[in-house]
BATOR-617206 format. One record per residue: residue in three letters; x, y, z of N, C-alpha, C in turn. Coordinates in steps of 0.05 Angstrom, whole numbers, plus 32768, in hexadecimal, padded with zeros to 4 digits. Layout:
BEGIN
AlaXYZXYZXYZ ...
***
This chain:
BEGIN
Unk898A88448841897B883888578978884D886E Unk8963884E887689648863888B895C885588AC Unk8969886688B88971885688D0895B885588E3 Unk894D884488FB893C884A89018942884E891F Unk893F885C89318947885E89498939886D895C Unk893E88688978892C8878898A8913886C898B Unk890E8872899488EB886589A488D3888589A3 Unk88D78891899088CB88A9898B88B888A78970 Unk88A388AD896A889388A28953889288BA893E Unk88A288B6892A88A688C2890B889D88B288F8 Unk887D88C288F1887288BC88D9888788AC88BB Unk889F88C088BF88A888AE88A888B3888F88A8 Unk88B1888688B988C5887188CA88AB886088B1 Unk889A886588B3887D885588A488758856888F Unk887288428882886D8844886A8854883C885E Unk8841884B8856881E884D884C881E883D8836 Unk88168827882888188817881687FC88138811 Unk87F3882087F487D9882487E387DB880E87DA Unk87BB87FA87DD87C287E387C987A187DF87BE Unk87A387E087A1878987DE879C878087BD8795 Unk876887B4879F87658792879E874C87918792 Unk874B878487778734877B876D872A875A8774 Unk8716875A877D870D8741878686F68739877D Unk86FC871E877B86E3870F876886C4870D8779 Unk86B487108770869E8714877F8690872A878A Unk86A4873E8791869E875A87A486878766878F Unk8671876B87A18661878387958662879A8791 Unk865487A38780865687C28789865987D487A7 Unk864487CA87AC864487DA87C4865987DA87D1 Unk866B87C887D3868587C887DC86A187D287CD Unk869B87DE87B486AA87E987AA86B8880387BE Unk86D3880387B886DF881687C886E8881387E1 Unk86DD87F887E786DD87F7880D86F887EE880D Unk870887FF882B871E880B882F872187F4884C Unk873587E38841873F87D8885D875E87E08862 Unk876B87EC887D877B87F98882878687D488A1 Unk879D87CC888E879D87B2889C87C287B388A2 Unk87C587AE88C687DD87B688C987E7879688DC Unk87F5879488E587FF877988EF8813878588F9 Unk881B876C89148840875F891988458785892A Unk8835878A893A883487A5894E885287A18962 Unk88588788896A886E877E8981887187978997 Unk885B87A189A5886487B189B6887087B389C6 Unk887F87C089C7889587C089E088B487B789E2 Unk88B687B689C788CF87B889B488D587C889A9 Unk88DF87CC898E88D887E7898288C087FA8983 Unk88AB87E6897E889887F6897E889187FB899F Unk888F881A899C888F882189B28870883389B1 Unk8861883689D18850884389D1884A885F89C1 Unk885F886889BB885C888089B3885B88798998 Unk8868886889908864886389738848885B8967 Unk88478847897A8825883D8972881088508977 Unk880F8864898087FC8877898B87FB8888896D Unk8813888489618820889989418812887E8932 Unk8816886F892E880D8859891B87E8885D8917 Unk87E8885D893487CB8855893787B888778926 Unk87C98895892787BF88A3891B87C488A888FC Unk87DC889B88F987D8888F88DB87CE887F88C5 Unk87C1886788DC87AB885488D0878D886888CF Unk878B887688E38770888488E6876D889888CE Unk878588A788C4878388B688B1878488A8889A Unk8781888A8896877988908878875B88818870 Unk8750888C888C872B8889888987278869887E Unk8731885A888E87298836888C870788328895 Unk87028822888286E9881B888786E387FA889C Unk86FA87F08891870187DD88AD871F87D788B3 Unk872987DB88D4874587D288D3874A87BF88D4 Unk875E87B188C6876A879588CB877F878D88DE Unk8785878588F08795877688FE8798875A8900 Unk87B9875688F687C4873788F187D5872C8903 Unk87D8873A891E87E2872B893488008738893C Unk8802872289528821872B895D881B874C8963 Unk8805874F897B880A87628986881B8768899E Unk8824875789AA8840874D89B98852873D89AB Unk8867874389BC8881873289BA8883872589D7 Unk8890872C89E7889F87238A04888B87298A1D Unk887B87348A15886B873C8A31885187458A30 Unk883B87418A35882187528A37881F875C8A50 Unk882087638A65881A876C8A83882A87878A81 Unk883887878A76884887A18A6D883E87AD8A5E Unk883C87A68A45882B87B48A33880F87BB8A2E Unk880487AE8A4087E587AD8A3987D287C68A37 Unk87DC87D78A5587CD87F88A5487DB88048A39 Unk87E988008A2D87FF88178A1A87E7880889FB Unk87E287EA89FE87C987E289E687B587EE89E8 Unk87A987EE89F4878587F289F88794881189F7 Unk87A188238A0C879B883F8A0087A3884189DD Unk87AC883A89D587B5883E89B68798882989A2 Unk87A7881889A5878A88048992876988118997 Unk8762881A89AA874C882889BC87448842899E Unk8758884E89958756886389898756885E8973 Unk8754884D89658756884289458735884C8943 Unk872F885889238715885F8923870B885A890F Unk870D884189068703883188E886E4883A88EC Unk86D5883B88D186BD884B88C986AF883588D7 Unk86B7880F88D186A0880588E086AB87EA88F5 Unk86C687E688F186C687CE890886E687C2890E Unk86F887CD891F870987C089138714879D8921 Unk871E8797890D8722876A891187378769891D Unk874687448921875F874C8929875887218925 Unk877D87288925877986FF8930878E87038945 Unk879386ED894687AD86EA895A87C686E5894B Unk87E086E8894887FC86D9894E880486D0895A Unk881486BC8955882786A68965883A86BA8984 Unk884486CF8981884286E18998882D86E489AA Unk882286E3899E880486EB89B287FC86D789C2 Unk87FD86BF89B887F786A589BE880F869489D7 Unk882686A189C68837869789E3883986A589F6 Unk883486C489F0882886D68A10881386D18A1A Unk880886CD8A1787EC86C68A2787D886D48A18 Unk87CC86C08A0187B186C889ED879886D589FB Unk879B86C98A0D877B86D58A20877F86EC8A2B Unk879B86F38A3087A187108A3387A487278A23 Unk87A587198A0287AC872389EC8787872E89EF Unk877D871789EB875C871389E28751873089F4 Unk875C87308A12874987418A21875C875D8A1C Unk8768876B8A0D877387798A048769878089E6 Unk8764877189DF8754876F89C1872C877E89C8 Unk8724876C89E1870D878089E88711879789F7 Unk871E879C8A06871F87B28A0D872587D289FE Unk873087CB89E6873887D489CC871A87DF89BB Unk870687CC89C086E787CB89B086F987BF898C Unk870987B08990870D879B8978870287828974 Unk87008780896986ED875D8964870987468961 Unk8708872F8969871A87218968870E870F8957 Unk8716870E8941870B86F98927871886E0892D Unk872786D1893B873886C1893F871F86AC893B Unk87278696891E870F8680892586FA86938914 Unk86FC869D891486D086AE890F86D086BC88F2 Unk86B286CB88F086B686CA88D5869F86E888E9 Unk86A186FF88D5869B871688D8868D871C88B7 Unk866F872588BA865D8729889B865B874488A5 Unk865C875788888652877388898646876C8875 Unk862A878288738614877F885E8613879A8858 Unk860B879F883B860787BE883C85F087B28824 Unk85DA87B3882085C087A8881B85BB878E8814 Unk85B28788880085C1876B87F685E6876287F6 Unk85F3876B87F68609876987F5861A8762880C Unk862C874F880C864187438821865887438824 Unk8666874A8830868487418833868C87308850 Unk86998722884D86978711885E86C1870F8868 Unk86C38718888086E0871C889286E386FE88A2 Unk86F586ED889686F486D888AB871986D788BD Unk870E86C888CE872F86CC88E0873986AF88E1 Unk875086AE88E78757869788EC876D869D8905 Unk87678688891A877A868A892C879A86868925 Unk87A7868B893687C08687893387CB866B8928 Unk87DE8662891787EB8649890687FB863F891A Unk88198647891E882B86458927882386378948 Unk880E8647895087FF8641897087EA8628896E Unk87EF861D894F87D58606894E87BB860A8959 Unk87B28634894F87968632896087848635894B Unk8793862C892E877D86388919876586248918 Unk875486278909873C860D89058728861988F1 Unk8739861C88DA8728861A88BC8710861288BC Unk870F85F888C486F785EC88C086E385FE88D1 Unk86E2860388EA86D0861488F586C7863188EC Unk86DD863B88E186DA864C88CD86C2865088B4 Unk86C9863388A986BC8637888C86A0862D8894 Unk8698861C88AB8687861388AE8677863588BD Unk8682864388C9866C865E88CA866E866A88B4 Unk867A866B88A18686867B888886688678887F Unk8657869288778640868C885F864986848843 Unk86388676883C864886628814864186788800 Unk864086888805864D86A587F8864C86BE87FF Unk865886CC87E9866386E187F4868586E187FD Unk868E86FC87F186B086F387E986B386F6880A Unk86CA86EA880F86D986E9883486F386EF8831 Unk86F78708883C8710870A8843871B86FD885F Unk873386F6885A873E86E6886F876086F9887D Unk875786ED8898877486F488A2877D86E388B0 Unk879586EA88B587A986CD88C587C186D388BF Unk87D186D488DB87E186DD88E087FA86D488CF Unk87FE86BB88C8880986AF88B5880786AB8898 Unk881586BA8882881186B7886C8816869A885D Unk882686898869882086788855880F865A8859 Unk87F88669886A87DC865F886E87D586628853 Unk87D2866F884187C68678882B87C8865C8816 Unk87D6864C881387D58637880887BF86248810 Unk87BA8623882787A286158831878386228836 Unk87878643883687728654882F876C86548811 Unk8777864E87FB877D865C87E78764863F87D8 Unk8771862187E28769860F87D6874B860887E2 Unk8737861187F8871B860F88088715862287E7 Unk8716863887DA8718864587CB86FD865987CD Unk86FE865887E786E7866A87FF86F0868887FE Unk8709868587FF871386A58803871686C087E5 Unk871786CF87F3871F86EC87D3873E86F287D4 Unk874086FA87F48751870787FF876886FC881C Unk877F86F98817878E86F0882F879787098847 Unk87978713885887A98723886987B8871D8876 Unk87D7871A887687E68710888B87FE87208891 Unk880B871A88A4882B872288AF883B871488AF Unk883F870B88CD885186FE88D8887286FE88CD Unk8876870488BE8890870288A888A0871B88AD Unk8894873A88B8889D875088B188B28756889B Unk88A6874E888C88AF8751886788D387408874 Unk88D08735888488EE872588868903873F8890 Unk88FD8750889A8907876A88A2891D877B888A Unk89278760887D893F876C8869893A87678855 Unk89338772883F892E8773881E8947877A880C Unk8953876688058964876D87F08964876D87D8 Unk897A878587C58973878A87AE89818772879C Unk896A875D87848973874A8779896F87378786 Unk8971872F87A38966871E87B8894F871987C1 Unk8941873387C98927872C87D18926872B87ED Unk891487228803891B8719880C892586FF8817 Unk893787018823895086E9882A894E86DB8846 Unk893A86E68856893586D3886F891A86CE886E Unk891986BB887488F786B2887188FC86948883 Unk88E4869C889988E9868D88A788BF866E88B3 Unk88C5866B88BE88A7865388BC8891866B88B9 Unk8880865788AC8869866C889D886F867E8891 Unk8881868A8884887E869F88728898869B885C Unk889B8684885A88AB8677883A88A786848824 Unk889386818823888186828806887686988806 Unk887286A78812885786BE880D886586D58824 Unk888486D7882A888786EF88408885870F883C Unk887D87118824888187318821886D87328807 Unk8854875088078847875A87F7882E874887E8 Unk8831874787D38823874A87C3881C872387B0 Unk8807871387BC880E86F887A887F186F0879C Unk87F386E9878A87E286D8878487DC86B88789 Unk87D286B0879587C68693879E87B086878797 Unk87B08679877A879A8667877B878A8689876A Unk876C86868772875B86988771876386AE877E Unk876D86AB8797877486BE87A6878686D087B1 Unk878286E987B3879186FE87C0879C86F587D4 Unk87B986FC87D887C386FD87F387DC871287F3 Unk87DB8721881487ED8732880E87F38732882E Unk880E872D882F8825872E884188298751884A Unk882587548863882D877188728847876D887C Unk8862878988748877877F88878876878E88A2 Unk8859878E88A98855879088C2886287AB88D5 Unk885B87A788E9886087CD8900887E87CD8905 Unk887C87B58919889187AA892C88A487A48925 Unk88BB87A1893688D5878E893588D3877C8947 Unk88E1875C894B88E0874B896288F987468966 Unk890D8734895C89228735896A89398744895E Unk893587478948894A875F8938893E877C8939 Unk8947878D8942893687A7893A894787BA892C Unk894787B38913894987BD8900894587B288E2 Unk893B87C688CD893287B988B4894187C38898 Unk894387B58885895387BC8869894087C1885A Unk893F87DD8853892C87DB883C890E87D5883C Unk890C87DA885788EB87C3885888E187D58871 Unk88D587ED886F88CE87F5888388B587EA8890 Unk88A687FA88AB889387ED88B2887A87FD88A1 Unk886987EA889F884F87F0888E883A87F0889A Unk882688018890880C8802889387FB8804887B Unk87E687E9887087DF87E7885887C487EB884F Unk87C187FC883A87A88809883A879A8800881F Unk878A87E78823878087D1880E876587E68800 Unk876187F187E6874387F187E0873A87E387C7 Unk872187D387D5871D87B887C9870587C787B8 Unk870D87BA879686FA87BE878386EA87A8877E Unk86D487A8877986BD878D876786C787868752 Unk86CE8771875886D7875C874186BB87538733 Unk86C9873B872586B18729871686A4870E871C 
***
């Protein structure tokens, strides 16, 4: 286990996680397309400015075509952290747009503070909404869902802007939303956090804390239904700062055309 300490940002502390996703529907044209999707930031805890400023040039280097963000970009405070966001999030340089929803953090700090941190950033806040890229005939379709835990989600408003085709990737800060994404059977793809892989991964165990929303689905890699879903163990630490086995991640999805 290697120890993580100081408030100083070392690339290795991070761990780059290649994941290739075949999805039903995807066209060609979307073959290859590179989403670089990170969650659960908690600034101003471990994660410290300097770290995120290192994060943020590690997402940039592996040439994302869109970034993902799954929330909990605070923990305990935004008025503190907020100049140390926008200069860092400000510098993310996805080829065309990067998303974001909210977390249950975000929501008990003050969402509207989260939100006007999110524009000042030039991020789109998918929270609720549904985001289409076209590259001629062809669609992919990014939908968000607000926060679970904060009771701000609303599916239904979702699927009702959702176009009735064309595959949708979904995010939401909570992974084990995916049971109720999985069964609309609207979606390709899940993105979530909230869980930070349970901070401790044990060998033969697994992990062993799993706490509301992330039971079922807290770490990597699941299948649901038709659909993809994949658990990030996220940047941050919140009230333990420290992790077993389970470093912090930054995940670099390239999605192939399925059938």
């Amino acid at each position: 286990m290697k120890k993580i300490g100081g408030l100083r940002f070392d690339p290795t502390d991070f761990e780059i996680v290649h994941i290739s996703v075949s999805l039903r529907g995807l066209a060609k044209a979307f073959d290859e397309f590179r989403i670089v999707h990170i969650s659960d930031l908690h600034l101003g805890q471990w994660m410290s400015p300097e770290r995120l400023d290192g994060v943020v040039g590690l997402v940039n280097e592996q040439s994302p075509d869109i970034v993902a963000i799954t929330g909990d970009f605070v923990s305990f405070a935004v008025d503190q952290v907020a100049a140390d966001l926008v200069n860092s999030l400000s510098q993310l340089r996805p080829k065309i747009v990067t998303l974001a929803v909210l977390g249950n953090h975000d929501h008990w700090m003050g969402s509207e503070k989260v939100r006007g941190i999110l524009r000042e950033s030039n991020i789109i806040d998918l929270s609720n909404d549904v985001y289409t890229l076209r590259r001629g005939e062809a669609v992919l379709h990014f939908a968000g869902i607000d926060d679970v835990m904060a009771q701000e989600h609303d599916l239904d408003r979702v699927l009702k802007k959702l176009p009735s085709s064309g595959p949708a990737v979904l995010l939401v800060h909570e992974p084990d939303f995916a049971d109720v994404a999985a069964a609309t059977g609207r979606f390709v793809l899940q993105l979530s956090g909230h869980s930070h892989g349970g901070q401790f991964v044990l060998p033969k165990i697994g992990t062993p804390l799993r706490g509301s929303h992330f039971k079922k689905y807290p770490l990597g890699r699941y299948q649901v239904e038709d659909m993809v879903v994949y658990t990030s163990r996220g940047l941050g630490t919140n009230t333990f700062w420290i992790r077993i086995n389970c470093p912090p991640e930054i995940t670099v999805l390239t999605l192939q055309a399925g059938h």
